[in-house]
MDAnalysis code that builds the backbone (N, CA, C; Angstrom):
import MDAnalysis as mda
import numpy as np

u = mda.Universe.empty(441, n_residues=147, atom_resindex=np.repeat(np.arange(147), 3), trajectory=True)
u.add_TopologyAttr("name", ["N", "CA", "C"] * 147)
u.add_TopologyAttr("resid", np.arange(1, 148))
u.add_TopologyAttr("resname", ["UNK", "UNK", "UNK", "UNK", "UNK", "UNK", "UNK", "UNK", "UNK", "UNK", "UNK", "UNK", "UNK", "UNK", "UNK", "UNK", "UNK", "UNK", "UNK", "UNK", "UNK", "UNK", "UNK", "UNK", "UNK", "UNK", "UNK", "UNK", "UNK", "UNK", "UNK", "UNK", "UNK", "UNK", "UNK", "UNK", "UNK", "UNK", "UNK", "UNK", "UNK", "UNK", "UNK", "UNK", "UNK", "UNK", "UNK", "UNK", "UNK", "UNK", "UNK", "UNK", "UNK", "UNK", "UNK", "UNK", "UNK", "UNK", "UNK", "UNK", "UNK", "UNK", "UNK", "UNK", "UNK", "UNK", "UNK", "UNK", "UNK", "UNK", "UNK", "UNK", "UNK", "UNK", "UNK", "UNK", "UNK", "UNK", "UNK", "UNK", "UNK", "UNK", "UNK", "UNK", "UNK", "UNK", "UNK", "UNK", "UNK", "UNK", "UNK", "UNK", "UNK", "UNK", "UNK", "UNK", "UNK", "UNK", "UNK", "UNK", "UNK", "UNK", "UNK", "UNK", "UNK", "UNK", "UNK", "UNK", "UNK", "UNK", "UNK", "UNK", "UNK", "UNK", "UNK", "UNK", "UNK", "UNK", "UNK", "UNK", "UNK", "UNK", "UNK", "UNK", "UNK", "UNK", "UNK", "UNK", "UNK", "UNK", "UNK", "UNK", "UNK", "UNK", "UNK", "UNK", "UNK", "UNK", "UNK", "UNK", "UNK", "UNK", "UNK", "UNK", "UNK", "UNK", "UNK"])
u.atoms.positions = np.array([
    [0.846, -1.189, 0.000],
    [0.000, 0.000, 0.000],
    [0.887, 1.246, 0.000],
    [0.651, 2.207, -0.854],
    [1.455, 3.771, -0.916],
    [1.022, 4.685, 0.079],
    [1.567, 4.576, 0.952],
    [1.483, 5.835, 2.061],
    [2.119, 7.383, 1.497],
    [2.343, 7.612, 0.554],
    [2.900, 8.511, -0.041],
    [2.299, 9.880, 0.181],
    [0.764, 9.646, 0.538],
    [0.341, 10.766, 0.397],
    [0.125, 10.986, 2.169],
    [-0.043, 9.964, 2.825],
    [0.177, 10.200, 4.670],
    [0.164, 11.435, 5.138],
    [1.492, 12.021, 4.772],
    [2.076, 13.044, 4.958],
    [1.132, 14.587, 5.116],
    [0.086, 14.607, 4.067],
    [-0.741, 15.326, 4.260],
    [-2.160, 15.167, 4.466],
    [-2.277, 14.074, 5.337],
    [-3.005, 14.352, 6.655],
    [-2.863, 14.264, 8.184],
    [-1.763, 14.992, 8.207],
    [-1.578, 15.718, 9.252],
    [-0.612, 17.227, 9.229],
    [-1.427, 17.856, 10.492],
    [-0.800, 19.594, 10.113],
    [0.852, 19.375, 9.596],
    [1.261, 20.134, 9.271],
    [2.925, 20.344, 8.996],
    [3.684, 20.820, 10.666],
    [2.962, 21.612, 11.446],
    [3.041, 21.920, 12.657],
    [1.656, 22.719, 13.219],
    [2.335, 22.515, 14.485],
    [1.098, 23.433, 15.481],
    [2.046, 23.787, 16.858],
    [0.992, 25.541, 17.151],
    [1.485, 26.071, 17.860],
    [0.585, 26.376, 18.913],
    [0.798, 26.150, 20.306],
    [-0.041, 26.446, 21.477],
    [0.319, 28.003, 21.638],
    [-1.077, 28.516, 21.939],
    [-0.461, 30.082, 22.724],
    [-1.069, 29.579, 24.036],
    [-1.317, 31.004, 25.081],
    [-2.440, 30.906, 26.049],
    [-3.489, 30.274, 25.760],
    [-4.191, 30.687, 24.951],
    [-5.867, 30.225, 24.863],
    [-6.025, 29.352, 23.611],
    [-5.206, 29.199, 22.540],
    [-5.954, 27.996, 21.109],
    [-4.522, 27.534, 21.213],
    [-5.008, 26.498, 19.963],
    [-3.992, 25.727, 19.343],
    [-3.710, 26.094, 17.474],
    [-2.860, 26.466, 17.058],
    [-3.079, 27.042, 15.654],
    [-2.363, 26.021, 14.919],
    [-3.267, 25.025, 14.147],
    [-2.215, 24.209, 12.830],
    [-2.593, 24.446, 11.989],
    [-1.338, 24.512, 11.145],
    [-0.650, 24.723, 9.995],
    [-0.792, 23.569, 9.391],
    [-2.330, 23.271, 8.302],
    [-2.368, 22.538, 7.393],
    [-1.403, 22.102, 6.205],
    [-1.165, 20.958, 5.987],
    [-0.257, 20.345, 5.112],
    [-1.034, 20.505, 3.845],
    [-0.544, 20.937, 2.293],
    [-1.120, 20.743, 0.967],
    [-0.043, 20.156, -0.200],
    [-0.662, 19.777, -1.083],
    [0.549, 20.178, -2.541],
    [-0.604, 20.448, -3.465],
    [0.470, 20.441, -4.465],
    [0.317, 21.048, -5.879],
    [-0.167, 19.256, -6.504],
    [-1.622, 19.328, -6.640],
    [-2.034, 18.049, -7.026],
    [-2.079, 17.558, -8.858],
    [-2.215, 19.091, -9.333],
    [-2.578, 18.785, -10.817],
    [-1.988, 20.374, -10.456],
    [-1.877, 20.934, -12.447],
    [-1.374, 22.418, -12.148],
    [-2.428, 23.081, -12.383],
    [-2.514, 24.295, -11.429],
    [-3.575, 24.787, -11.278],
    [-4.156, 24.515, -9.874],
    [-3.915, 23.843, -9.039],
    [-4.656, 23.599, -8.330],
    [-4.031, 22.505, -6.880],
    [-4.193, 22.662, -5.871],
    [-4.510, 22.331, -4.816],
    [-4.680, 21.289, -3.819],
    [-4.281, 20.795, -3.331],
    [-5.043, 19.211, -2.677],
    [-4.427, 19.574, -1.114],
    [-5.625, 20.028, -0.413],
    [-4.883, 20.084, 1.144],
    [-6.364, 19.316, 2.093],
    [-6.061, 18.515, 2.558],
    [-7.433, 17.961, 3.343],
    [-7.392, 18.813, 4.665],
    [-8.651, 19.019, 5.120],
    [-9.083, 19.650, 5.869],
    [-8.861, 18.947, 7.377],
    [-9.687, 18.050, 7.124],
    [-9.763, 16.928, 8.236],
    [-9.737, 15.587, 8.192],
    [-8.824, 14.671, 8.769],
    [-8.796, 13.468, 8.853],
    [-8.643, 12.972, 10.140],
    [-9.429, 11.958, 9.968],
    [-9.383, 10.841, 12.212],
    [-8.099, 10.507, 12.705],
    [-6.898, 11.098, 11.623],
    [-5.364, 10.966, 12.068],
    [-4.865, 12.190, 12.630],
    [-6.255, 13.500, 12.375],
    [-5.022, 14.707, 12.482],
    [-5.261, 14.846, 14.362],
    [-4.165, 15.606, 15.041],
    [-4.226, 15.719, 16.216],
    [-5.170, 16.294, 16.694],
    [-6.155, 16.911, 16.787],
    [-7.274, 17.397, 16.908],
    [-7.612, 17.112, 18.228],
    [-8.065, 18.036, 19.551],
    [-7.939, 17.576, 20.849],
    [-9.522, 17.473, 20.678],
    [-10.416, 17.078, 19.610],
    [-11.797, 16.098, 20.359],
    [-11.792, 15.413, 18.954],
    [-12.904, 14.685, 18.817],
    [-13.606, 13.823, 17.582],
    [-14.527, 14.736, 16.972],
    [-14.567, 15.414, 16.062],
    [-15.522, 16.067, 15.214],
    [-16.664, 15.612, 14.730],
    [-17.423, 15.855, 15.196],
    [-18.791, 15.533, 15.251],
    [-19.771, 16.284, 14.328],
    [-19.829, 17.804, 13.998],
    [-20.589, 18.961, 13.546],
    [-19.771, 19.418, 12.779],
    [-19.872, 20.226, 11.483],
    [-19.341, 21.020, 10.914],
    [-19.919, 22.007, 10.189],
    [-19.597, 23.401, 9.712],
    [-20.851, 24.329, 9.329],
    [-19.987, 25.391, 8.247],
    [-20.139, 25.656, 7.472],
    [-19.662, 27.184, 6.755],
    [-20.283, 28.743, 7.205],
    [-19.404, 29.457, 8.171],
    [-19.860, 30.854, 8.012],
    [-19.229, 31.611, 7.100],
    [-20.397, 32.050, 6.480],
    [-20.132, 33.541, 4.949],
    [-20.124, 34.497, 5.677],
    [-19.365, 35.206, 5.040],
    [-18.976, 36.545, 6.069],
    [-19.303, 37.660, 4.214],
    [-20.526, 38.775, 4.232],
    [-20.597, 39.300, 2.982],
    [-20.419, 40.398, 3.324],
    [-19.954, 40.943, 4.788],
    [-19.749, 42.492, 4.378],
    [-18.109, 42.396, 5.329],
    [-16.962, 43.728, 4.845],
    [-16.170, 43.551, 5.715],
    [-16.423, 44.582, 6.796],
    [-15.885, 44.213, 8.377],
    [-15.968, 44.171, 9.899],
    [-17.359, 43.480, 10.049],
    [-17.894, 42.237, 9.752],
    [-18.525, 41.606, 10.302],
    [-18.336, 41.038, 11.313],
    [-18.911, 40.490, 12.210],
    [-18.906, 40.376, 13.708],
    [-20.001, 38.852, 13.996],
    [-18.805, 37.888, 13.947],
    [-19.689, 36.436, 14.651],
    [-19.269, 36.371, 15.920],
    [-19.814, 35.293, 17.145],
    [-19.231, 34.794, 18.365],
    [-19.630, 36.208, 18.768],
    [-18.856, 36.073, 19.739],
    [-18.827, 36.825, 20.921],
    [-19.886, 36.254, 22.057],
    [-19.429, 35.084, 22.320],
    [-19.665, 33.864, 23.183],
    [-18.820, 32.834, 23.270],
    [-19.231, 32.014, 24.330],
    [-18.100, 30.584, 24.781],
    [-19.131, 29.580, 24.573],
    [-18.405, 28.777, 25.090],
    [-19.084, 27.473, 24.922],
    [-18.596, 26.397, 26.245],
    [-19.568, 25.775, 27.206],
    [-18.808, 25.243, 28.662],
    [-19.331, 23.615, 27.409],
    [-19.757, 23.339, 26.506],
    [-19.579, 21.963, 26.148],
    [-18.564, 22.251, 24.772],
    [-19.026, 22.568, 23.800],
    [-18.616, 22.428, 22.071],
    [-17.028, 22.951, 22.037],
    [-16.116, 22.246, 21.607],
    [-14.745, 22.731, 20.997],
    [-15.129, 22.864, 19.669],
    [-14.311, 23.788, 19.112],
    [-14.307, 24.418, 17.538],
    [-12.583, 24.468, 16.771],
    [-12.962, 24.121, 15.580],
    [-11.626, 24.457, 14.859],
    [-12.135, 25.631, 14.290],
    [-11.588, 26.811, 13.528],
    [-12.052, 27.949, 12.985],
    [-10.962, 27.301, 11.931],
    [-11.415, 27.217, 10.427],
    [-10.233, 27.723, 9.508],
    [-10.902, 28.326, 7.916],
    [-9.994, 29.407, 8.232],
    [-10.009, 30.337, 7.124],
    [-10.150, 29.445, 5.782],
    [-11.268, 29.722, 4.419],
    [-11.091, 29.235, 3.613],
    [-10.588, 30.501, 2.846],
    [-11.659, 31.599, 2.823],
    [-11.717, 32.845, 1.979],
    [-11.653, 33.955, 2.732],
    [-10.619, 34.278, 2.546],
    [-10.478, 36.152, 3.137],
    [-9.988, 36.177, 4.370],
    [-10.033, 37.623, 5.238],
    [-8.950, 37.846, 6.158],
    [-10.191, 37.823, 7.254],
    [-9.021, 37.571, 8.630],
    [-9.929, 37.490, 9.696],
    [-9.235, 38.196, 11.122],
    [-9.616, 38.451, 12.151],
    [-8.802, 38.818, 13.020],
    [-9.807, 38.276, 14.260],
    [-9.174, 37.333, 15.055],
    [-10.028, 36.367, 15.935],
    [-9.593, 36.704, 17.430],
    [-10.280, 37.340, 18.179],
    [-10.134, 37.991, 19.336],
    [-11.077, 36.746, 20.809],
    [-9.562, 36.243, 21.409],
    [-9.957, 35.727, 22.117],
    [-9.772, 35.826, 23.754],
    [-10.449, 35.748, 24.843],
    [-10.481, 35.928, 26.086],
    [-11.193, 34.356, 26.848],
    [-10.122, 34.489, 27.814],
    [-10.447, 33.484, 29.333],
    [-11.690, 34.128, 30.010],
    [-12.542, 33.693, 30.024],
    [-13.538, 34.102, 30.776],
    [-13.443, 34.094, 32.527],
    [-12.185, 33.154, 32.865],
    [-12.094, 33.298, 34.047],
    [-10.659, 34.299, 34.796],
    [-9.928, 33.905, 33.705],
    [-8.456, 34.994, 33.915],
    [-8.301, 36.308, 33.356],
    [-9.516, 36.535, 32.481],
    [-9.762, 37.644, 31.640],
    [-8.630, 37.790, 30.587],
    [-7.367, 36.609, 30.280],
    [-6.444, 37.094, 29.408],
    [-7.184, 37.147, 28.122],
    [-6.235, 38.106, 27.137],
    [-6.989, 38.213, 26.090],
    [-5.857, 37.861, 24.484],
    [-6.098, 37.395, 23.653],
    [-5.043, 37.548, 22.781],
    [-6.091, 37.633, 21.410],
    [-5.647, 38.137, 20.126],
    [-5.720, 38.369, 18.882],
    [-4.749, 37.699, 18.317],
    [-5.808, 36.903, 16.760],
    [-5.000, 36.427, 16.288],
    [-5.727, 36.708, 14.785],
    [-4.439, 37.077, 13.812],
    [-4.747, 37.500, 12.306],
    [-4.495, 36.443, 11.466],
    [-5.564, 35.648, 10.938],
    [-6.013, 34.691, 9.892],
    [-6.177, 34.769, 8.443],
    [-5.672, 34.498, 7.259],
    [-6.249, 34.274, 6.072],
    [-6.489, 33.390, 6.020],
    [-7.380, 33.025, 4.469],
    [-7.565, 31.841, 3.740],
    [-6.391, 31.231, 3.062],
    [-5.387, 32.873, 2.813],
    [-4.096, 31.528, 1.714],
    [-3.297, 31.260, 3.475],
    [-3.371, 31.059, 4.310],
    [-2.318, 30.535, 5.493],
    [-2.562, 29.420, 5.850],
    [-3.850, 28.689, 5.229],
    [-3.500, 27.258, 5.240],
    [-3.448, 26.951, 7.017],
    [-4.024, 28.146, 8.295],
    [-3.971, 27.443, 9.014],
    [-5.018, 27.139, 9.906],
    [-5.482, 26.394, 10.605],
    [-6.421, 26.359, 11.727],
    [-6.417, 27.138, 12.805],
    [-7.320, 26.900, 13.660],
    [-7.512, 27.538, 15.297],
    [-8.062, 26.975, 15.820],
    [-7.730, 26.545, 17.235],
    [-8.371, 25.261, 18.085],
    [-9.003, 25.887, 19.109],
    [-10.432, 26.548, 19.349],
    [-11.138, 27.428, 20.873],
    [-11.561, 26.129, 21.457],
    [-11.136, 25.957, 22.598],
    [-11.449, 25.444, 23.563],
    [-12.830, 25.641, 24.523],
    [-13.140, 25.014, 25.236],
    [-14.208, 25.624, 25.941],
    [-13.830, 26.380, 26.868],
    [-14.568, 27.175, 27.249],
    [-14.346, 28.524, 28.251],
    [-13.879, 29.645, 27.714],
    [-13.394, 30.129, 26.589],
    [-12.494, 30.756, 25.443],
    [-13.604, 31.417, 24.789],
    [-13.881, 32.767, 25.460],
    [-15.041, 33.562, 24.364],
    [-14.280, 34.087, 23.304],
    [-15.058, 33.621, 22.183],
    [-14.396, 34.266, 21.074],
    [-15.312, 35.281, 19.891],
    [-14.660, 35.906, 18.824],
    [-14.970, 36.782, 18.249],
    [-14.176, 36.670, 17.286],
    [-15.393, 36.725, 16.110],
    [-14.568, 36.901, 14.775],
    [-14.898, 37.875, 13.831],
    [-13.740, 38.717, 13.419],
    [-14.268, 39.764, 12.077],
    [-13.586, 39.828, 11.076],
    [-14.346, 40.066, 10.273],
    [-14.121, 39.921, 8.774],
    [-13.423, 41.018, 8.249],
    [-12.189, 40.928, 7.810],
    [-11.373, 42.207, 7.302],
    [-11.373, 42.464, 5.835],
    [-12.509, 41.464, 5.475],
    [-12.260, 41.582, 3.281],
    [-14.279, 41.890, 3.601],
    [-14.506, 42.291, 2.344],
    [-15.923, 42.653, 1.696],
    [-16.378, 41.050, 2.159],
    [-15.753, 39.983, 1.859],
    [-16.400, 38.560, 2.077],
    [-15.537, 37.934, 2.560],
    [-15.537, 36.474, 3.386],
    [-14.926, 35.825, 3.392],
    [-15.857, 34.631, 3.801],
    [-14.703, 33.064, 4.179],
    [-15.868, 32.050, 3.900],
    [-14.816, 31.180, 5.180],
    [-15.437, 30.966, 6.390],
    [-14.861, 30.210, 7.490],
    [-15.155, 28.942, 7.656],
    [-14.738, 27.609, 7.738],
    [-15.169, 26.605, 7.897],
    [-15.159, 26.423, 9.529],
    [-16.206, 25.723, 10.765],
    [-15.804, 25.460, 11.660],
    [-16.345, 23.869, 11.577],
    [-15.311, 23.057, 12.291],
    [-14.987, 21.990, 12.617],
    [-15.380, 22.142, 14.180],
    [-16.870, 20.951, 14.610],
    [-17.077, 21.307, 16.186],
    [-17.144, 19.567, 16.679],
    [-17.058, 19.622, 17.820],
    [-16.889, 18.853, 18.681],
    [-18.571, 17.978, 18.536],
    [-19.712, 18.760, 18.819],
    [-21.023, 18.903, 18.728],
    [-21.832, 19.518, 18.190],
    [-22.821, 18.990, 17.765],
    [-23.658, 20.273, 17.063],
    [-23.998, 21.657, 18.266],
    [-24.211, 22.472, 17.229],
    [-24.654, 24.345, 18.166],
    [-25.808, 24.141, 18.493],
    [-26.227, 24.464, 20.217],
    [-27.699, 24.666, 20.805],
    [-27.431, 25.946, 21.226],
    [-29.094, 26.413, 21.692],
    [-28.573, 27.898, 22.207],
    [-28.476, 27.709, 23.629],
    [-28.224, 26.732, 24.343],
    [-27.961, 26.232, 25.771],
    [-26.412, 26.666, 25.930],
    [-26.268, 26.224, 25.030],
    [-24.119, 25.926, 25.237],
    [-23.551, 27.728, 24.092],
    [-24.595, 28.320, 23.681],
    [-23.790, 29.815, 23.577],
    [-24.304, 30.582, 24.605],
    [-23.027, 30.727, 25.537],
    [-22.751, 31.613, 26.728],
    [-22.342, 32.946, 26.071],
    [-23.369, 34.535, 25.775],
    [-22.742, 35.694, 25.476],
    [-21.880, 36.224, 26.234],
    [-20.982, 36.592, 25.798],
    [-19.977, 37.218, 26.597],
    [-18.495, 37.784, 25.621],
    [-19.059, 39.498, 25.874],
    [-18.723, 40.578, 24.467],
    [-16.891, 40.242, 24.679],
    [-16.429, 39.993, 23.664],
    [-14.794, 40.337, 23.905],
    [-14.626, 41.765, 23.639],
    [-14.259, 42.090, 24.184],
    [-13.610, 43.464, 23.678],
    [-11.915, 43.892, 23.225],
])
């Protein structure tokens, strides 16, 4: 069997800050012109089992999703289309960090639970994939504004 292609399914690396985990999706050049990077596979390190997954369109730029936590659902955030700037806070330590996302960076973001987050859109559009732990109830979105 050719394991040849293995290699890209899993990130190339990942980096812990305070509050997420950010990987750096693996791709190549499959045909010219074009692309081959998998999103998700049951090999990549991923700290739950993905269960839910959803596309947010973002059609105007400084759009404004989240700005809530979650005490059950983990989320991957990754950029497909356009720029993002993802503002996140400890709800219990109040730390806060920002983090600046495109679609060509090829990388993820891992929010944890307890981790209110906030996302805005820095292009006219963009197109976010999230990868969740569980499907979204309105039980498990806790508001809580980042600033």
């Amino acid at each position: 069997m050719d394991n040849s292609l293995d290699q890209y399914s899993k990130p190339i690396k990942q980096e812990d800050t305070n509050l997420s985990t950010i990987y750096w999706l693996n791709f190549r050049v499959s045909k010219k012109g074009r692309l081959f990077m998998p999103i998700y596979d049951e090999r990549f390190p991923f700290k739950f089992q993905v269960k839910y997954s959803y596309l947010s369109k973002f059609l105007e730029k400084d759009n404004v999703s989240g700005n809530h936590y979650h005490k059950i659902k983990e989320e991957i955030l990754i950029p497909l289309q356009g720029s993002f700037e993802i503002f996140l806070e400890n709800i219990v330590t109040k730390e806060k960090e920002v983090i600046s996302m495109n679609g060509n960076d090829n990388k993820g973001i891992y929010i944890r639970t307890g981790i209110s987050h906030k996302v805005i859109s820095k292009d006219n559009t963009g197109l976010l994939l999230v990868l969740a732990s569980t499907n979204s109830t309105s039980a498990d979105e806790n508001e809580y504004i980042v600033r």
